[in-house]
C-alpha positions in Angstrom: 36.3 67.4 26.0 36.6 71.2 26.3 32.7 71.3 28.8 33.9 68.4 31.2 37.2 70.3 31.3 36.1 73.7 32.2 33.2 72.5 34.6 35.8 70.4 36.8 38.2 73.3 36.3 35.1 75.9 37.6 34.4 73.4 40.4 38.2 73.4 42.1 37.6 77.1 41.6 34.8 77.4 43.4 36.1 75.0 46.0 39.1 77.1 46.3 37.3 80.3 46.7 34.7 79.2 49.3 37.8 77.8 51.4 39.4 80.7 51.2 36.1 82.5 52.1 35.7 80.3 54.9 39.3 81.2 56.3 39.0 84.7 55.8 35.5 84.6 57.6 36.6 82.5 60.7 39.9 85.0 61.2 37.2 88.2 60.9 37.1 88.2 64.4 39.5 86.2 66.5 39.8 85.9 70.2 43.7 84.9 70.4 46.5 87.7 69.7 49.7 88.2 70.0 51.2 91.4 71.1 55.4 92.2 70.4 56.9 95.1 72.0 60.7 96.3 70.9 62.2 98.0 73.2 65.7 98.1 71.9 65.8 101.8 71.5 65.9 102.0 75.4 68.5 100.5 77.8 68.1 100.5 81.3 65.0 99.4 83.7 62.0 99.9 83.2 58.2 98.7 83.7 55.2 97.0 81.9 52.4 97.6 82.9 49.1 95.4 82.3 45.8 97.3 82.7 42.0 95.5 82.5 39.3 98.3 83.4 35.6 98.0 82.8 33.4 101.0 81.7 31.8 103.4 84.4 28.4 101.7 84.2 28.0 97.8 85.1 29.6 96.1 82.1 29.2 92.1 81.1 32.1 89.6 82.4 34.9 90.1 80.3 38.6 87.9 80.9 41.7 88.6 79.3 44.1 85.6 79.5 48.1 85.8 78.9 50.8 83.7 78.0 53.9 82.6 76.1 55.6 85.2 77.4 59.1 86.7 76.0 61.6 88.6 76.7 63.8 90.1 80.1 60.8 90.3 82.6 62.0 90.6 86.5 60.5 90.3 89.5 56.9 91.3 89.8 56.2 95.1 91.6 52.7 95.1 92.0 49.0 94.3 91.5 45.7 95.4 92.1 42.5 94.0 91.7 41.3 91.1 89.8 44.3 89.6 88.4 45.9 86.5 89.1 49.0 84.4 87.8 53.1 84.5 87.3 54.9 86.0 85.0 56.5 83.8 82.8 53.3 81.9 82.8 50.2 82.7 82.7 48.1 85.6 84.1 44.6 86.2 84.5 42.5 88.9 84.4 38.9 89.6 85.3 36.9 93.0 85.3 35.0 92.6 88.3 37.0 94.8 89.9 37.1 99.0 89.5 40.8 98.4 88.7 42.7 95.3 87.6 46.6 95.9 87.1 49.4 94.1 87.1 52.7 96.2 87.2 55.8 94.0 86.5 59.7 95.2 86.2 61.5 94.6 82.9 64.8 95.2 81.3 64.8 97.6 78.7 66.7 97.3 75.5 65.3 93.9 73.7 62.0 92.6 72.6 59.1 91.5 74.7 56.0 89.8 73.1 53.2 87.2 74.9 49.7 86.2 73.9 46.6 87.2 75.1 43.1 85.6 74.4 39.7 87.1 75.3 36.4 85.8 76.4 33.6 86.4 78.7 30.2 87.1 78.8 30.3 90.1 76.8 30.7 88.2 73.9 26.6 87.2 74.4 25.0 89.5 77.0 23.8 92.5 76.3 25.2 96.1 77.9 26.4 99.5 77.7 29.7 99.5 78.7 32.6 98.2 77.7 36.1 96.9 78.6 39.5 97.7 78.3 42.8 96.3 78.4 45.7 98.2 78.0 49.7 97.9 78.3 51.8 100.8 79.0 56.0 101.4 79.2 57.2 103.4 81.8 60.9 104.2 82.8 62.8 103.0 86.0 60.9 105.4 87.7 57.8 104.3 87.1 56.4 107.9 86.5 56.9 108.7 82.9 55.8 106.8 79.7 58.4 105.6 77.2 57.1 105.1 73.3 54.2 107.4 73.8 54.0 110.2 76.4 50.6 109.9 76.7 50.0 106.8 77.9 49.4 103.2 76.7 51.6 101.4 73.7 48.2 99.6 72.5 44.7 99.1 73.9 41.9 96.6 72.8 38.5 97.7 73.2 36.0 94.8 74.2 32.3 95.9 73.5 29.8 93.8 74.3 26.6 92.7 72.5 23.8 95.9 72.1 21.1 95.0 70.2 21.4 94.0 67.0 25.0 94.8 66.9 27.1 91.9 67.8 30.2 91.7 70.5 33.6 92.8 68.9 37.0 93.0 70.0 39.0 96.5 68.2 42.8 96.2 69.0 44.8 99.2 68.4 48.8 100.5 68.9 49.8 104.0 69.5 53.4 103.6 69.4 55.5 102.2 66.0 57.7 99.8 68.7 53.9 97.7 69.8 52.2 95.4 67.1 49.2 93.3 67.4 48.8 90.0 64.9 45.9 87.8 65.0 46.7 84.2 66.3 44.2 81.3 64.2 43.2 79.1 66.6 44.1 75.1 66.1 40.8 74.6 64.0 41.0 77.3 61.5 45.1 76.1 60.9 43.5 72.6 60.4 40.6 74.0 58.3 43.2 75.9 56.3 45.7 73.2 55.9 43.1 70.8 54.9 41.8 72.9 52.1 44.9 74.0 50.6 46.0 70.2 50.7 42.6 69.3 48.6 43.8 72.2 46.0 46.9 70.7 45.9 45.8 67.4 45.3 43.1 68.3 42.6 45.8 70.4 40.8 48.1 67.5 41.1 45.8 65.5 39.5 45.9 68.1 36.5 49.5 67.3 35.5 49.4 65.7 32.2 51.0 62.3 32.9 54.5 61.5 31.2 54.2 59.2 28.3 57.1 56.2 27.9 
């Protein structure tokens, strides 16, 4: 009894691990974000400001697509470049241009978050140059940076493939009010969900049943 015991027990727990492998290997490098921003140490107006810029040497296609936006947006104030969309809604950017920007009045003094998913042909053409996309916080004059006086709240740094180093996606924050969490996309939740269901039910099937 004790061999057919342990081998089912060391099969569920290699089942378990190689799901949990699989997870951890499909969330290594996501394409979907989201990005919060809290503001509520500021009151006032202010501005956001959405920047998508391309290295100085001819870099691959590269598209940064936003959404599910939150928080007290206004009324648009300006944009440059290749950039399309609303705001709430959905706007999209493209590096094709030398400067993509899309500069958009808020009110301070809550939270603002949205999503933003990459893609492009960075992501399996070769080059040398990269691209960026930024978001900075600026104060009702438009002029000065609010949350770091230096510029941009977070960046994320699109490099494309070079050789035998694959395409990655590096997002970073340079101010404690921005954070950046990975958003799974619909087939890793159902790949997840699927597997911790199976563990569930071969534990369940574990439980010594009740005698009458």
């Amino acid at each position: 009894m004790f061999a057919p015991t342990f081998n089912l027990t060391l099969r569920r727990a290699v089942l378990a691990a190689l799901l949990a492998g699989s997870s951890s290997l499909a969330l290594a490098d996501p394409l979907a974000y989201r990005v919060e921003i809290d503001t509520s140490q500021f009151s006032g107006a202010g501005f956001l400001d959405f920047a998508f810029i391309a290295g100085n040497s001819p870099a691959p296609g590269a598209s940064a697509v936003l959404s599910n936006f939150s928080g007290a947006f206004g009324a648009l104030a300006s944009q440059e470049g290749n950039v399309s969309g609303s705001v709430p809604g959905t706007l999209t950017f493209g590096n094709g241009g030398a400067y993509n920007d899309w500069f958009h009045n808020v009110t301070l003094g809550g939270k603002f978050g949205f999503n933003v998913v990459f893609g492009g042909d960075f992501l399996n053409t070769a080059g040398n140059a990269g691209t960026t996309f930024g978001v900075g916080l600026l104060d009702y004059t438009g002029t000065s940076y609010l949350g770091n006086a230096n510029g941009n709240l977070l960046q994320f740094e699109l490099t494309p493939l070079n050789g035998g180093l694959p395409a990655s996606i590096a997002g970073s924050t340079y101010a404690s009010i921005a954070s950046i969490s990975a958003v799974p996309e619909a087939s890793e939740w159902m790949m997840l969900t699927g597997g911790l269901a199976l563990i569930g039910f071969a534990l369940r099937r574990r439980l010594p049943v009740a005698r009458a």
